[in-house]
DSSP file (Angstrom, degrees, kcal/mol; ACC not computed):
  #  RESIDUE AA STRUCTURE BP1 BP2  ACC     N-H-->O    O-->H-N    N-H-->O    O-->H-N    TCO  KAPPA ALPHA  PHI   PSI    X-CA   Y-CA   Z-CA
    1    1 A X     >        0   0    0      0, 0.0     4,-2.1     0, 0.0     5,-0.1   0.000 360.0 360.0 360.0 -26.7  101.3  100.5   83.2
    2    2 A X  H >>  +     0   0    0      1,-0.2     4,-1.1     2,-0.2     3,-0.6   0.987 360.0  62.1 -59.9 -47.2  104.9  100.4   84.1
    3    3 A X  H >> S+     0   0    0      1,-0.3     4,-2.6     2,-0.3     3,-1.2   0.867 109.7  45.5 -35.6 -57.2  104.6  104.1   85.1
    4    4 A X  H 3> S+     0   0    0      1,-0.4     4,-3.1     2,-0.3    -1,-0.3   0.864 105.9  56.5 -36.8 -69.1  102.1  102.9   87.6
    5    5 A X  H << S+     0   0    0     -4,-2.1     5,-0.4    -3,-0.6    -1,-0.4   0.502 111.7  37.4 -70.1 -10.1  103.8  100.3   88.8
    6    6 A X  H X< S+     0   0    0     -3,-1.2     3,-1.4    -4,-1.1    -2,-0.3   0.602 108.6  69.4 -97.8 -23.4  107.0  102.2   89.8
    7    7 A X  H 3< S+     0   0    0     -4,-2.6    -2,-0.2    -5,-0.5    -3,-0.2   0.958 108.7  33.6 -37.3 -76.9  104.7  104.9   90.9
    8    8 A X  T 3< S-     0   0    0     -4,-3.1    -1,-0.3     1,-0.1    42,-0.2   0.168 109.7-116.8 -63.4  10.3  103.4  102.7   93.7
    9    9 A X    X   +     0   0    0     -3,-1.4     3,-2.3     1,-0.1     2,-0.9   0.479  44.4 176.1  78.1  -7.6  106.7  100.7   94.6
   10   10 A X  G >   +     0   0    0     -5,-0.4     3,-1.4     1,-0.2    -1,-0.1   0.254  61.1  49.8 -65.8  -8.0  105.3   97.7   93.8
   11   11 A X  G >  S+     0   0    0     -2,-0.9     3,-0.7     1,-0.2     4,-0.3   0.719 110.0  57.7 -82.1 -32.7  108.1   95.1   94.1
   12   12 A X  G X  S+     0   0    0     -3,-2.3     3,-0.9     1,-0.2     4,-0.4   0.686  81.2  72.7 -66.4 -16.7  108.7   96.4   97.4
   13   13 A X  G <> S+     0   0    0     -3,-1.4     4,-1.1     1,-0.2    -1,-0.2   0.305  73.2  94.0 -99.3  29.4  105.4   96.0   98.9
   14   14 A X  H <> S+     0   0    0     -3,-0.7     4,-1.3     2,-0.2     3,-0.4   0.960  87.8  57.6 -27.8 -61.0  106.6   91.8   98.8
   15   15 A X  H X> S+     0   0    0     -3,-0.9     4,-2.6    -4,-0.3     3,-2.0   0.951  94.3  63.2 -45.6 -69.1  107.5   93.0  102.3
   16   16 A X  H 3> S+     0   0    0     -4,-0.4     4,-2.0     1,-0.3    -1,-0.2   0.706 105.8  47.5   3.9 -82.0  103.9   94.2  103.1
   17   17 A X  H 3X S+     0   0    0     -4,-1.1     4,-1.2    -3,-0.4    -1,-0.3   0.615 101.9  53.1 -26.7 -56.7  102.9   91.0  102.9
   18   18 A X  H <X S+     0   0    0     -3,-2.0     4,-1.8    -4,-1.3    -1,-0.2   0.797 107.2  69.0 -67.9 -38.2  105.4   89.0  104.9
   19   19 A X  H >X>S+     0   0    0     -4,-2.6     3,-2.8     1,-0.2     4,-2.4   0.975 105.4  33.7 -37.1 -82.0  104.4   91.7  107.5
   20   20 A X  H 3X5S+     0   0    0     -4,-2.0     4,-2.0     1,-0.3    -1,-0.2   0.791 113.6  49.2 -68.1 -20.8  101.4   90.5  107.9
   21   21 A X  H 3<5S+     0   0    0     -4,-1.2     4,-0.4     2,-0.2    -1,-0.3   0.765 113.8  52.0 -77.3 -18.3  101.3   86.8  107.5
   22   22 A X  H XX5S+     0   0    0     -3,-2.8     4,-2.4    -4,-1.8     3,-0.9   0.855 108.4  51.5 -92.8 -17.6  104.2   86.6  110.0
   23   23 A X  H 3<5S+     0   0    0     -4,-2.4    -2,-0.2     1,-0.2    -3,-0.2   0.620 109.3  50.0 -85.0 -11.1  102.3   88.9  112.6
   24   24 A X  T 3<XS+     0   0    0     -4,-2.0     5,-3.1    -5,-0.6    -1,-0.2   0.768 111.9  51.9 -70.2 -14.4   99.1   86.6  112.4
   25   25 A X  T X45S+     0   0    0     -3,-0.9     3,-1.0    -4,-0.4    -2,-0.2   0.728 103.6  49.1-116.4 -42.8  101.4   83.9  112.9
   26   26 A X  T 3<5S+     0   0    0     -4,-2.4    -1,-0.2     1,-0.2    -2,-0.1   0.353 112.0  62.0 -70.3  17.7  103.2   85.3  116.1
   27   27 A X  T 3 5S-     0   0    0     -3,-0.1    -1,-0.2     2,-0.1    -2,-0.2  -0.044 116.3-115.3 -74.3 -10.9   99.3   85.7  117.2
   28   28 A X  T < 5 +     0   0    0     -3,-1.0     2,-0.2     1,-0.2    -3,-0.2   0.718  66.3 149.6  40.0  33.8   98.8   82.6  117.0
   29   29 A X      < -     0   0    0     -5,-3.1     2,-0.4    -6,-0.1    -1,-0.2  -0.580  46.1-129.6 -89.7 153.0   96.4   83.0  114.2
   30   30 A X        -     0   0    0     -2,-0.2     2,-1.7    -3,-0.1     5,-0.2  -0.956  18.9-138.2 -64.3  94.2   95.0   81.3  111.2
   31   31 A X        +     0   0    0     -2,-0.4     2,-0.2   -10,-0.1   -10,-0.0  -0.537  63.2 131.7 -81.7  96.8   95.0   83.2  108.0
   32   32 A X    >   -     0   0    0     -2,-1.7     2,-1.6     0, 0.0     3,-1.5  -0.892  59.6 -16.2-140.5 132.3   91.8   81.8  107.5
   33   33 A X  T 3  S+     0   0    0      1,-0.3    -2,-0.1    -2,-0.2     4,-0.1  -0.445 130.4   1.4  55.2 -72.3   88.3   84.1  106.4
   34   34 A X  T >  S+     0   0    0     -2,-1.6     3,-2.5     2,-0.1     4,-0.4   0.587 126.2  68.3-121.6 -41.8   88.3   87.9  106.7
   35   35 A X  T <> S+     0   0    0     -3,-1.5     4,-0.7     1,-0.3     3,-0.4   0.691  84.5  73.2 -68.7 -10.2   91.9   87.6  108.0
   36   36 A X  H >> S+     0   0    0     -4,-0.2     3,-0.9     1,-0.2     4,-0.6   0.946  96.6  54.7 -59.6 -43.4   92.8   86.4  104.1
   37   37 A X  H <> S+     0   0    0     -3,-2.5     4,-3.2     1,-0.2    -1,-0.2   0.546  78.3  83.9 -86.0  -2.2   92.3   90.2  103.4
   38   38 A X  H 3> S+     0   0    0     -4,-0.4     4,-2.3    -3,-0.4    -1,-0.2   0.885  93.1  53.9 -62.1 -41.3   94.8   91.8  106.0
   39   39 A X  H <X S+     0   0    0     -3,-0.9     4,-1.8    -4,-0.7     5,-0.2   0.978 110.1  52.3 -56.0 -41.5   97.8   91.2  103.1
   40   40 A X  H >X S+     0   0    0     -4,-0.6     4,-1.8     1,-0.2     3,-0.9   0.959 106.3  41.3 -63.8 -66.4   95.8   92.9  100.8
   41   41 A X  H 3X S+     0   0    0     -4,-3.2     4,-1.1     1,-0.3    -1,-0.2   0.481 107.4  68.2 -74.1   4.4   94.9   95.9  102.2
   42   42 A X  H 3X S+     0   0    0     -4,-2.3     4,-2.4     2,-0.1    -1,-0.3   0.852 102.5  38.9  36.2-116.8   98.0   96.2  103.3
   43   43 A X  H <X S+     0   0    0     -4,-1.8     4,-2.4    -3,-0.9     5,-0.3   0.758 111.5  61.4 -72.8 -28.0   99.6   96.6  100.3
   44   44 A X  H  X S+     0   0    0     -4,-1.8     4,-2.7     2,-0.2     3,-0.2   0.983 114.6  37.6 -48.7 -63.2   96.6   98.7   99.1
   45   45 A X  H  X S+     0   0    0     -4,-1.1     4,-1.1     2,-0.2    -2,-0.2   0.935 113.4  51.5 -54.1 -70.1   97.5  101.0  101.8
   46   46 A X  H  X S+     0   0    0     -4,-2.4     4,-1.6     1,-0.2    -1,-0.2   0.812 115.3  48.7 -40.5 -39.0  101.4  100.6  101.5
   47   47 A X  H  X S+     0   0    0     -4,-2.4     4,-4.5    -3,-0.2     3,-0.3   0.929 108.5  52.4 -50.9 -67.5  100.6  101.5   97.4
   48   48 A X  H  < S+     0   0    0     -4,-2.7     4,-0.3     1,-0.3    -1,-0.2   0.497 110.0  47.2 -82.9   6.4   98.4  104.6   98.3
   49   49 A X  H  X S+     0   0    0     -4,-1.1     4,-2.4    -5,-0.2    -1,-0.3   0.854 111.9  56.7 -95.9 -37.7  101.2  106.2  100.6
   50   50 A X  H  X S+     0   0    0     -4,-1.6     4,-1.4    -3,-0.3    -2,-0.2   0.795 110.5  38.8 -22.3 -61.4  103.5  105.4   97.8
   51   51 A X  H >X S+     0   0    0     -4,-4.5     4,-1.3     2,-0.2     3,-0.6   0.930 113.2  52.0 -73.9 -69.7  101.8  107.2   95.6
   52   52 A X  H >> S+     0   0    0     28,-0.3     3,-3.7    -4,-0.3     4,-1.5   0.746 111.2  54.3 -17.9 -80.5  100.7  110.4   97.9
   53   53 A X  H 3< S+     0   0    0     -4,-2.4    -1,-0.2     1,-0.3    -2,-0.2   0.710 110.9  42.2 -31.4 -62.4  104.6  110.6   98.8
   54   54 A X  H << S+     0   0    0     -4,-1.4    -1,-0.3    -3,-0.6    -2,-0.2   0.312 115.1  48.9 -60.2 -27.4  105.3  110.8   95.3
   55   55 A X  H X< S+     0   0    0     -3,-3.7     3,-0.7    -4,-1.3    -1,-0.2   0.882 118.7  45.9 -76.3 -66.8  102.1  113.4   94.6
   56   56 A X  T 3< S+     0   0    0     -4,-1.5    -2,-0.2     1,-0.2    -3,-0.1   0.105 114.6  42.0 -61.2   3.0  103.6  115.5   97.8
   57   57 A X  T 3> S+     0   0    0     -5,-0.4     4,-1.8     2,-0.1     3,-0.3   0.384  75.9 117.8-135.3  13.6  107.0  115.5   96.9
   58   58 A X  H X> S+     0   0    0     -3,-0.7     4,-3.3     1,-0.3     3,-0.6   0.818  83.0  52.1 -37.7 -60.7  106.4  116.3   92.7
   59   59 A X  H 3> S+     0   0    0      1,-0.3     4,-1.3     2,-0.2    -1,-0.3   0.798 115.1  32.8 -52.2 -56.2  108.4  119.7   93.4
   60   60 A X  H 3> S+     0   0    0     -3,-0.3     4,-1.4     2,-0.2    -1,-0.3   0.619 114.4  60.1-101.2   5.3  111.3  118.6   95.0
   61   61 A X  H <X S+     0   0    0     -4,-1.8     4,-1.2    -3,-0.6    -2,-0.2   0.930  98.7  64.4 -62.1 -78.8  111.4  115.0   92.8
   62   62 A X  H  < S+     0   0    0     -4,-3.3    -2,-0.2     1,-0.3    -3,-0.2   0.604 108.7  40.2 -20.1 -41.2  111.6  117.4   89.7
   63   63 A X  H  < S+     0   0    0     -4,-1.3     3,-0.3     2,-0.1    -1,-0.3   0.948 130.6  19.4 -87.7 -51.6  114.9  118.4   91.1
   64   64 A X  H  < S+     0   0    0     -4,-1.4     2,-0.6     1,-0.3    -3,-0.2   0.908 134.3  23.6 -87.5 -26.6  116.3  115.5   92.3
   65   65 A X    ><  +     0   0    0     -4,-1.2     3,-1.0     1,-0.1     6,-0.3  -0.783  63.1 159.6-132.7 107.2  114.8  112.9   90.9
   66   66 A X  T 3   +     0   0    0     -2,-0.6    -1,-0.1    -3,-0.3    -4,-0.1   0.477  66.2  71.7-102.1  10.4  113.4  113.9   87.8
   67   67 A X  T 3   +     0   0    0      1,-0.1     2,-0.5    -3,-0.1    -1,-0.3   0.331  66.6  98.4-108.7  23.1  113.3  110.8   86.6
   68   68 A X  S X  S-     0   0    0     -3,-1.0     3,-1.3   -14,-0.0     4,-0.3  -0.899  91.6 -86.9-111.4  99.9  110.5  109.2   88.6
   69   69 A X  G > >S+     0   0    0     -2,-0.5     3,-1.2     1,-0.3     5,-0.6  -0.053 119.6  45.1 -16.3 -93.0  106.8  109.2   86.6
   70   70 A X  G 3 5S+     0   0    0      1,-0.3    -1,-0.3     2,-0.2     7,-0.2   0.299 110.9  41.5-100.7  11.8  105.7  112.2   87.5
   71   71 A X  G < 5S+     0   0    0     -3,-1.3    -1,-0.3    -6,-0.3    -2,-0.2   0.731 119.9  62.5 -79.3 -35.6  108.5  115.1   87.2
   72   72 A X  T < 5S-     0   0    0     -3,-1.2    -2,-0.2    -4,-0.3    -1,-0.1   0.697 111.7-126.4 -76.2  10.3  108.9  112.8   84.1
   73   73 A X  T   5S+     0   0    0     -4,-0.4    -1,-0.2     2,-0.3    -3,-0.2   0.279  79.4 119.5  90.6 -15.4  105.8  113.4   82.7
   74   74 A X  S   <S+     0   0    0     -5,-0.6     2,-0.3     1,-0.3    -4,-0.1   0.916  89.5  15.3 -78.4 -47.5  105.0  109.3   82.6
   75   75 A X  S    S-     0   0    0    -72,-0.1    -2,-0.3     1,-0.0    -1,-0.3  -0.973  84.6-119.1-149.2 145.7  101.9  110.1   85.1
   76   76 A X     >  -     0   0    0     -2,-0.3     4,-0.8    -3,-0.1     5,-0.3   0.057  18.4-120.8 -76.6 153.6  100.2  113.1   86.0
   77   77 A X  H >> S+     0   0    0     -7,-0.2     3,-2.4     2,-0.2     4,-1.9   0.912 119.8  49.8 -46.7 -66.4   99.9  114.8   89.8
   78   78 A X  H 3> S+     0   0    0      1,-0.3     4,-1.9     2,-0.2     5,-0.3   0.880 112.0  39.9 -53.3 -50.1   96.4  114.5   89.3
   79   79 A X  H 34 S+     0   0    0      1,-0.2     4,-0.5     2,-0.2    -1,-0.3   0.574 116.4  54.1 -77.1   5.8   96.4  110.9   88.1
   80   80 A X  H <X S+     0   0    0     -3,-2.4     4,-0.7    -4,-0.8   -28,-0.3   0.725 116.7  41.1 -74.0 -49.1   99.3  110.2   91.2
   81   81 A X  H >X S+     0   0    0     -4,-1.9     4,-3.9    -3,-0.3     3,-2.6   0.988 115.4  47.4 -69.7 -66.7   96.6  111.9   93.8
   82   82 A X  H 3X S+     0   0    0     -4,-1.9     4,-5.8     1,-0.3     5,-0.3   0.795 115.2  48.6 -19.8 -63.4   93.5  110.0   92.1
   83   83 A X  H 3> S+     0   0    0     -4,-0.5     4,-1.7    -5,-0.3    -1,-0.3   0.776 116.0  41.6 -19.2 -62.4   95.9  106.8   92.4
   84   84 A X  H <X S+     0   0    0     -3,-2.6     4,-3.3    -4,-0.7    -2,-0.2   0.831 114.1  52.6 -84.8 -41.3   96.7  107.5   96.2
   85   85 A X  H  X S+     0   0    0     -4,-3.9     4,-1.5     1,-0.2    -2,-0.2   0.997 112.7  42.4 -73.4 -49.0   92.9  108.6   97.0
   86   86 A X  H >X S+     0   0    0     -4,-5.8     3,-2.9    -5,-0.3     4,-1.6   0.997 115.3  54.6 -61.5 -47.0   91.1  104.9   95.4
   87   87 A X  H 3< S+     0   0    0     -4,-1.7    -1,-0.2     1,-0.3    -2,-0.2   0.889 106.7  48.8 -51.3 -34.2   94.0  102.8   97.1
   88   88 A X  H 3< S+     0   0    0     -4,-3.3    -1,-0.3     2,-0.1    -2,-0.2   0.736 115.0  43.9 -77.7 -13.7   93.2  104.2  100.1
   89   89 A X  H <<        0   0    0     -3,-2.9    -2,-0.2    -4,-1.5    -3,-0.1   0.979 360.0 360.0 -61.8 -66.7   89.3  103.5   99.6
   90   90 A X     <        0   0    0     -4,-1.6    -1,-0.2    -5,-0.1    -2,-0.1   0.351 360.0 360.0 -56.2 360.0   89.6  100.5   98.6
């Protein structure tokens, strides 16, 4: 699971978040009903670009950074793409 979790950034996409709740709030919005779900997908979105970069760059990670899940073996391309493709459904 860690694998996963570095895959996608996740500690970074904190930021994500503060995006959006501070641009509902210079809107003069409520994050109130459907607008509850803007953080979330979001980060869903920030996640599944994470991974795609990370899918799309396998080749030239191996060489430089070979220590980032999937030149390291920790997670696959396929399961990187797979990753990238549901976050972005979802």
């Amino acid at each position: 699971m860690n694998s996963y979790v570095e895959l996608v950034r996740a500690p970074a996409a904190l930021t994500v978040l503060g995006d959006t709740v501070a641009g509902s709030a210079a809107a003069g919005l409520k994050m109130t009903g459907r607008r509850l779900l803007l953080p979330l997908s979001s980060v869903a979105f920030y996640w599944a670009g994470m991974a795609l970069n990370d899918w799309a760059d396998r080749n030239l990670d191996a060489r430089e950074r070979p220590e980032r899940p999937i030149p390291s073996g920790r997670v696959s391309a396929g399961a990187a793409l797979t990753t990238g493709a549901a976050l972005t459904a979802a």
